[in-house]
mmCIF file of the N, C-alpha and C atoms, coordinates in Angstrom:
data_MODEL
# 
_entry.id   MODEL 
# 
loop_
_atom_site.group_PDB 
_atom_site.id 
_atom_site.type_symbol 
_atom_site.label_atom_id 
_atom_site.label_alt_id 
_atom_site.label_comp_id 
_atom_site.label_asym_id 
_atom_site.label_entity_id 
_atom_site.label_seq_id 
_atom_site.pdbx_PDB_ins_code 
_atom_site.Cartn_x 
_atom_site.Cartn_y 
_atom_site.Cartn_z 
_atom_site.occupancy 
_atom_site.B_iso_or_equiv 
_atom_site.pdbx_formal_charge 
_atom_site.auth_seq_id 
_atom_site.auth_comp_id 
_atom_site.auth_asym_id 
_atom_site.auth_atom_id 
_atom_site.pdbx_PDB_model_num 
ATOM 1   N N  . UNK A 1 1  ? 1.108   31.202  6.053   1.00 0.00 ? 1  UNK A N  1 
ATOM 2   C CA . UNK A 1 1  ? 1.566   30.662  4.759   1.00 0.00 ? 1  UNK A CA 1 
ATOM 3   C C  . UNK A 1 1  ? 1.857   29.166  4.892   1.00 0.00 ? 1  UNK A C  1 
ATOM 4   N N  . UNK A 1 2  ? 2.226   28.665  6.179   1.00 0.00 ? 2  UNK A N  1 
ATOM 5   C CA . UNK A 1 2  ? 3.010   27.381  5.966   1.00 0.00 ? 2  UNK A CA 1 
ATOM 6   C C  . UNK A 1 2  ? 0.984   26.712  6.321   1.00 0.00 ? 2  UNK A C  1 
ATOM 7   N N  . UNK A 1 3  ? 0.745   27.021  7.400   1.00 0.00 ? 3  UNK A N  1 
ATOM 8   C CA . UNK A 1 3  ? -0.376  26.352  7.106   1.00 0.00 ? 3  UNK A CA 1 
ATOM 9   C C  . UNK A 1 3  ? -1.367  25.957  5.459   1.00 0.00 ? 3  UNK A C  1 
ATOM 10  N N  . UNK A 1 4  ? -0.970  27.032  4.868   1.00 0.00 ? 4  UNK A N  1 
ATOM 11  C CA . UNK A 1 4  ? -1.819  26.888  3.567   1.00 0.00 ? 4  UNK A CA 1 
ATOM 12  C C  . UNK A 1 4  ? -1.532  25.648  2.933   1.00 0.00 ? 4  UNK A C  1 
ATOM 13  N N  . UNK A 1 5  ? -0.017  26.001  2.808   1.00 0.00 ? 5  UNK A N  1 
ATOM 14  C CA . UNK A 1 5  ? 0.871   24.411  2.136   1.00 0.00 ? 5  UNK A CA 1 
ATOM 15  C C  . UNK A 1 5  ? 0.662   23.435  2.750   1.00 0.00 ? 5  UNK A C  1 
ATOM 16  N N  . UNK A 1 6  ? 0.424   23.726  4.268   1.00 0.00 ? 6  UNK A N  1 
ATOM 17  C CA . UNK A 1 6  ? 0.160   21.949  4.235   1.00 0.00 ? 6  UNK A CA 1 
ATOM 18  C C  . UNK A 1 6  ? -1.190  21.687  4.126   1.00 0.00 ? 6  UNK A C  1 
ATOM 19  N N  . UNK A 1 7  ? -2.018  22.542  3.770   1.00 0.00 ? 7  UNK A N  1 
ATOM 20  C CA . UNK A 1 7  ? -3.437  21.631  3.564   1.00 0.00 ? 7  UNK A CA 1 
ATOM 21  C C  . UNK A 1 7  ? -3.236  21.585  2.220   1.00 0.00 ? 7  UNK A C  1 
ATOM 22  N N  . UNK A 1 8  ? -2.774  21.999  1.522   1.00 0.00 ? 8  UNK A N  1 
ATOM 23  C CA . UNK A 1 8  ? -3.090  21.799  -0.008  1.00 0.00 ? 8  UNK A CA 1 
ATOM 24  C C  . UNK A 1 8  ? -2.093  20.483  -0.012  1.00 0.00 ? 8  UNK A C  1 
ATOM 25  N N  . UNK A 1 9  ? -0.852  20.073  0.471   1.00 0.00 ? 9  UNK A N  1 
ATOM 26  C CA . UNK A 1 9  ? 0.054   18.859  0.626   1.00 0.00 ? 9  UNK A CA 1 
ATOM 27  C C  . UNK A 1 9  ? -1.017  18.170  1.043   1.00 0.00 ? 9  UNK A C  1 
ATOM 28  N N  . UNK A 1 10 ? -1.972  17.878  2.116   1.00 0.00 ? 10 UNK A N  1 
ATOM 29  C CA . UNK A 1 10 ? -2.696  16.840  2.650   1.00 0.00 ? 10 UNK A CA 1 
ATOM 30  C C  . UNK A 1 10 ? -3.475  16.790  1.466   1.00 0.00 ? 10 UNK A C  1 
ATOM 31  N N  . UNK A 1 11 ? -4.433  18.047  0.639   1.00 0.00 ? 11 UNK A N  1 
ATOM 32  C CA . UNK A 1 11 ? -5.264  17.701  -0.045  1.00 0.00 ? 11 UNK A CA 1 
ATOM 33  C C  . UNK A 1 11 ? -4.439  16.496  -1.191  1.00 0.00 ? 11 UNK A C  1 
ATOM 34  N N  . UNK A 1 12 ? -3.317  16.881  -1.764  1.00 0.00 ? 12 UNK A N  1 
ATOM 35  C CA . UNK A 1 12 ? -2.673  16.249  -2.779  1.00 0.00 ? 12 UNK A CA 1 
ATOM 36  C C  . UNK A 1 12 ? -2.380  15.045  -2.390  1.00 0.00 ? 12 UNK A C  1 
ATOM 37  N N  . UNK A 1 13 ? -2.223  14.410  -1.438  1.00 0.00 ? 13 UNK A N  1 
ATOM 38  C CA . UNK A 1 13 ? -1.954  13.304  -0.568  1.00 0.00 ? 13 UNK A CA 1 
ATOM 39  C C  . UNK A 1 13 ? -3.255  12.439  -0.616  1.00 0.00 ? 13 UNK A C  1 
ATOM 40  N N  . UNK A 1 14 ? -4.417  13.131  0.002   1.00 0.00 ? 14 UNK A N  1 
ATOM 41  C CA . UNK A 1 14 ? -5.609  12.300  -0.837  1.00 0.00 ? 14 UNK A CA 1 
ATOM 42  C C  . UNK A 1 14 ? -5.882  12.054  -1.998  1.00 0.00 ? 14 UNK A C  1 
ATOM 43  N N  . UNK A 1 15 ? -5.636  12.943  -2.869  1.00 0.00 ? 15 UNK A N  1 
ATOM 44  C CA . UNK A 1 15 ? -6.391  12.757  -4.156  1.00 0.00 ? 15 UNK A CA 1 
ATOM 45  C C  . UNK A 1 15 ? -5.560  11.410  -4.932  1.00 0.00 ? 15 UNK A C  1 
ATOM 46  N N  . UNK A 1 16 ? -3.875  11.514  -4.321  1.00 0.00 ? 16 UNK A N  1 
ATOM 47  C CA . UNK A 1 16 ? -3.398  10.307  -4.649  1.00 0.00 ? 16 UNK A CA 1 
ATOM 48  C C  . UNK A 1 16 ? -3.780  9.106   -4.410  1.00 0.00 ? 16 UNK A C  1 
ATOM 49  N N  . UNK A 1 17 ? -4.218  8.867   -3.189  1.00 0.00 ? 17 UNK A N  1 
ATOM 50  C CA . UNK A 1 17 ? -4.287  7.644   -2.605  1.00 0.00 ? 17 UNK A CA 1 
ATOM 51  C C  . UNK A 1 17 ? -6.099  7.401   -2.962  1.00 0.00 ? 17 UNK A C  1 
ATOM 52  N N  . UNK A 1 18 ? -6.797  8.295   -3.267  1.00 0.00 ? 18 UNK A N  1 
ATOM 53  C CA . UNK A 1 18 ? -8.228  8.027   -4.079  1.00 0.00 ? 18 UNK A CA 1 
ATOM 54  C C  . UNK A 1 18 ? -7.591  7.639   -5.880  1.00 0.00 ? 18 UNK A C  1 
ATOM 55  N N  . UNK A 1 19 ? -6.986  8.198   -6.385  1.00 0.00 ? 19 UNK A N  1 
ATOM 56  C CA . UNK A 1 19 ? -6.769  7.423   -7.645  1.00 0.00 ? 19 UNK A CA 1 
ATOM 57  C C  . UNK A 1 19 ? -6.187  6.378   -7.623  1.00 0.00 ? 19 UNK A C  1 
ATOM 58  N N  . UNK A 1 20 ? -5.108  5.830   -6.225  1.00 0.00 ? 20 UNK A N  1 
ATOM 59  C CA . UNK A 1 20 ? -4.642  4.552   -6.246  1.00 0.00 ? 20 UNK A CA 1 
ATOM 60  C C  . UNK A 1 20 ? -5.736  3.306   -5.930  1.00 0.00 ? 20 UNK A C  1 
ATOM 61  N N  . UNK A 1 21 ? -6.634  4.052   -5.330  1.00 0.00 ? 21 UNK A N  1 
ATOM 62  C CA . UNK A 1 21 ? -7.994  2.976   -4.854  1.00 0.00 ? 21 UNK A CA 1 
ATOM 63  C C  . UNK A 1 21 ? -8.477  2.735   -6.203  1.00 0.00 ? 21 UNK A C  1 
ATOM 64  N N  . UNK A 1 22 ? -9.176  4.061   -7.180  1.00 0.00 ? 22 UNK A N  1 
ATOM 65  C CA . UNK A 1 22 ? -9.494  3.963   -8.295  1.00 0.00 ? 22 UNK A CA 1 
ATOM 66  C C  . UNK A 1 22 ? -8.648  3.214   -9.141  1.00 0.00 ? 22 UNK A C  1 
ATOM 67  N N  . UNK A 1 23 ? -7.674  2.923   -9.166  1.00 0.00 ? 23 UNK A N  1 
ATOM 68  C CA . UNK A 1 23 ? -6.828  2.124   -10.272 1.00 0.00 ? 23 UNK A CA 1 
ATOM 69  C C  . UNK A 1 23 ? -7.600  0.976   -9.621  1.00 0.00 ? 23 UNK A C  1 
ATOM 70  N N  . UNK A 1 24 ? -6.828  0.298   -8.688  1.00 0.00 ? 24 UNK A N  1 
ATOM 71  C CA . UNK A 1 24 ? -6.795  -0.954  -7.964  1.00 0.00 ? 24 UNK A CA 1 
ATOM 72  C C  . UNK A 1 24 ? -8.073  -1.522  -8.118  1.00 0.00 ? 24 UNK A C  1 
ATOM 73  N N  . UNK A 1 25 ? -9.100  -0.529  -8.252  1.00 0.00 ? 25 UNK A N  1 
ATOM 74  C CA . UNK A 1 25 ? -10.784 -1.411  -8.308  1.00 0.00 ? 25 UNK A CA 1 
ATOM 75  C C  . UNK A 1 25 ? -11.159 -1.557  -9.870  1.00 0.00 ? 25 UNK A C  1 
ATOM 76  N N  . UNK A 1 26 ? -10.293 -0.659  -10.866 1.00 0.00 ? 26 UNK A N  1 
ATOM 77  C CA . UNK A 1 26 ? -10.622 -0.730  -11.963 1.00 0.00 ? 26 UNK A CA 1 
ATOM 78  C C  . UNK A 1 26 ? -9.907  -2.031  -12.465 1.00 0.00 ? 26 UNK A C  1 
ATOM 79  N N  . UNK A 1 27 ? -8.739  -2.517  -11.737 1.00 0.00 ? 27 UNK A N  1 
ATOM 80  C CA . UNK A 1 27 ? -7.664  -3.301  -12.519 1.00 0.00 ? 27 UNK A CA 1 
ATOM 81  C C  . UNK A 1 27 ? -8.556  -4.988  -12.138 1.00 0.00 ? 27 UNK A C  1 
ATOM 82  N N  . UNK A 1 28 ? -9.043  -4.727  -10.495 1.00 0.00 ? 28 UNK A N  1 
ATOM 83  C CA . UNK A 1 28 ? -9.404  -5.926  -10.172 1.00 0.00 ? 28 UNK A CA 1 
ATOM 84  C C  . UNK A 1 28 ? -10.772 -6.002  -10.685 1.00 0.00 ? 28 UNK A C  1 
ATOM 85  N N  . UNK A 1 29 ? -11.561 -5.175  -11.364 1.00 0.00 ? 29 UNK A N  1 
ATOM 86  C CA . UNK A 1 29 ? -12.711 -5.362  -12.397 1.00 0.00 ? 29 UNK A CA 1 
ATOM 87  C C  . UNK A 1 29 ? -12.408 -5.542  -13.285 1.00 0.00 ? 29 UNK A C  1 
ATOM 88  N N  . UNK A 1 30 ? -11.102 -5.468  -14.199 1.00 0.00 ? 30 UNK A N  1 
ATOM 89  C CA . UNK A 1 30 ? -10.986 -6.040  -15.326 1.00 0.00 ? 30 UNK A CA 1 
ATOM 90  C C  . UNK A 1 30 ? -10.720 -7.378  -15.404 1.00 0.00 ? 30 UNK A C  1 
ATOM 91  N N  . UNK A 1 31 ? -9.673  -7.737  -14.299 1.00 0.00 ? 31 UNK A N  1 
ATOM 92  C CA . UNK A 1 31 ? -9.093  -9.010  -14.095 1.00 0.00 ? 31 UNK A CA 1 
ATOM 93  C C  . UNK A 1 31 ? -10.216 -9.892  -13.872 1.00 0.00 ? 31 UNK A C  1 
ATOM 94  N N  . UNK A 1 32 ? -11.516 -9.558  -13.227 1.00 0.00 ? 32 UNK A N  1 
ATOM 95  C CA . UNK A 1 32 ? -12.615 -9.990  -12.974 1.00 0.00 ? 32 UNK A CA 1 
ATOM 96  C C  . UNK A 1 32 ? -12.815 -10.845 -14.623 1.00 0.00 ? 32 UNK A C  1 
ATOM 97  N N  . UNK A 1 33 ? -13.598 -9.582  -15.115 1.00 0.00 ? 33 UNK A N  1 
ATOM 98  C CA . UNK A 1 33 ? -14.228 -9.985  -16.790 1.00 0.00 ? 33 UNK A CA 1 
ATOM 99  C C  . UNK A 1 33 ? -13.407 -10.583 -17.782 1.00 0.00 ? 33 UNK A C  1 
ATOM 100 N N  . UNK A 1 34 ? -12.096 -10.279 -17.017 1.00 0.00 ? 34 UNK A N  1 
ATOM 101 C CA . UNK A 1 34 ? -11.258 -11.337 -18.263 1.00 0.00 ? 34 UNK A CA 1 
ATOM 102 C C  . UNK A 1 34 ? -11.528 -12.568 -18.063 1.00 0.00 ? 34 UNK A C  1 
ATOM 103 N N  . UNK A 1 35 ? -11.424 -12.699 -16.178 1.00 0.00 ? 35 UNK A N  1 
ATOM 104 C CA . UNK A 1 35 ? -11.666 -14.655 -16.156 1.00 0.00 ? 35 UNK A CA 1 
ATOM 105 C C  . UNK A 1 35 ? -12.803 -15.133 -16.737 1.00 0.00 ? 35 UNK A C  1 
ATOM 106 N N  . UNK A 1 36 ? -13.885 -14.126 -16.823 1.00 0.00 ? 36 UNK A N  1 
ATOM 107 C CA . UNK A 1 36 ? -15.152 -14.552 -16.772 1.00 0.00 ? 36 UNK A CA 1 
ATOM 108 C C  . UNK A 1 36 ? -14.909 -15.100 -18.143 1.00 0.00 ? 36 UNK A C  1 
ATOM 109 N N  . UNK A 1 37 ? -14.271 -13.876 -19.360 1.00 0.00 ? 37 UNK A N  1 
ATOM 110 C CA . UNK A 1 37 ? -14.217 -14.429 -20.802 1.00 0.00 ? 37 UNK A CA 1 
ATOM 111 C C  . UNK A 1 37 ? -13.555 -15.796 -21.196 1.00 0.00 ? 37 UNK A C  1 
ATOM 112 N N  . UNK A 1 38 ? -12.744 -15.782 -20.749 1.00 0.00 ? 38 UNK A N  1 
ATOM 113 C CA . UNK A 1 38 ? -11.724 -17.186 -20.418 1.00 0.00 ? 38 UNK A CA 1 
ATOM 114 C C  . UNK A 1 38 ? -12.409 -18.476 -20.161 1.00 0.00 ? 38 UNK A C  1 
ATOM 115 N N  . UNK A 1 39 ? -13.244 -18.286 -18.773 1.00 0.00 ? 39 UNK A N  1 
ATOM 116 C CA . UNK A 1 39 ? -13.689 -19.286 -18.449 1.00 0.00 ? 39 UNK A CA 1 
ATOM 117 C C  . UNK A 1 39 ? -14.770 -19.272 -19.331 1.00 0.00 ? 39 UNK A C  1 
ATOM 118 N N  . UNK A 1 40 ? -15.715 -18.995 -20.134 1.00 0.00 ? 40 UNK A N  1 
ATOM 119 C CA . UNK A 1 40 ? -16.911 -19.254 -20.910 1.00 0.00 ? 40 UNK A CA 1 
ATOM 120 C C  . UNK A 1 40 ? -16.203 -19.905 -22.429 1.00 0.00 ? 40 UNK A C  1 
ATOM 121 N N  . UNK A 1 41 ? -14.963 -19.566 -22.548 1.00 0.00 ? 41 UNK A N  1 
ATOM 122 C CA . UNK A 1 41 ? -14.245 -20.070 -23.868 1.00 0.00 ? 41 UNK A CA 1 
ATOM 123 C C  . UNK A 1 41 ? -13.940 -21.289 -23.547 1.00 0.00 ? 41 UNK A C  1 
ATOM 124 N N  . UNK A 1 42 ? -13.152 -21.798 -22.532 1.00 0.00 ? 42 UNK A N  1 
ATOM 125 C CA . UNK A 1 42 ? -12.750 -23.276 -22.498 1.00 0.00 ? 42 UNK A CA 1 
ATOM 126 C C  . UNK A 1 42 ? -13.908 -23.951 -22.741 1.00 0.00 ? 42 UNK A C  1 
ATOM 127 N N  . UNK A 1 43 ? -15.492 -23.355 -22.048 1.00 0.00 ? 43 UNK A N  1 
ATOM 128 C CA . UNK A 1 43 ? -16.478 -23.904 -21.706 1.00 0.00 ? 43 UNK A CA 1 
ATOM 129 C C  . UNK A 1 43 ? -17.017 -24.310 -23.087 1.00 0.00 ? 43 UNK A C  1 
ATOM 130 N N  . UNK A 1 44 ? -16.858 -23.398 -23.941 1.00 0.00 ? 44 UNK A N  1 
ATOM 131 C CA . UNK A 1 44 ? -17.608 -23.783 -25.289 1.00 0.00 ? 44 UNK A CA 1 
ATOM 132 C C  . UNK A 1 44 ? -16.292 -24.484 -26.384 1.00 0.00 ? 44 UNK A C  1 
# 
């Protein structure tokens, strides 16, 4: 029994730290396209 819990704890432990990657690449792709919008506005 205790083995079960801890693989399902490890599984839950990844899936966190894969949606924290997933945030972090989504946030620094937005932050991306915002400069991009930004910088093409001063430009014009």
């Amino acid at each position: 029994m205790e083995l079960i819990k801890r693989k399902v704890n490890n599984n839950m432990e990844n899936k966190n730290i894969d949606i924290n990657v997933i945030k972090i690449a989504v946030v620094e792709k937005i932050d991306e396209l915002y400069n991009k919008l930004v910088s093409k506005r001063k430009v014009s």
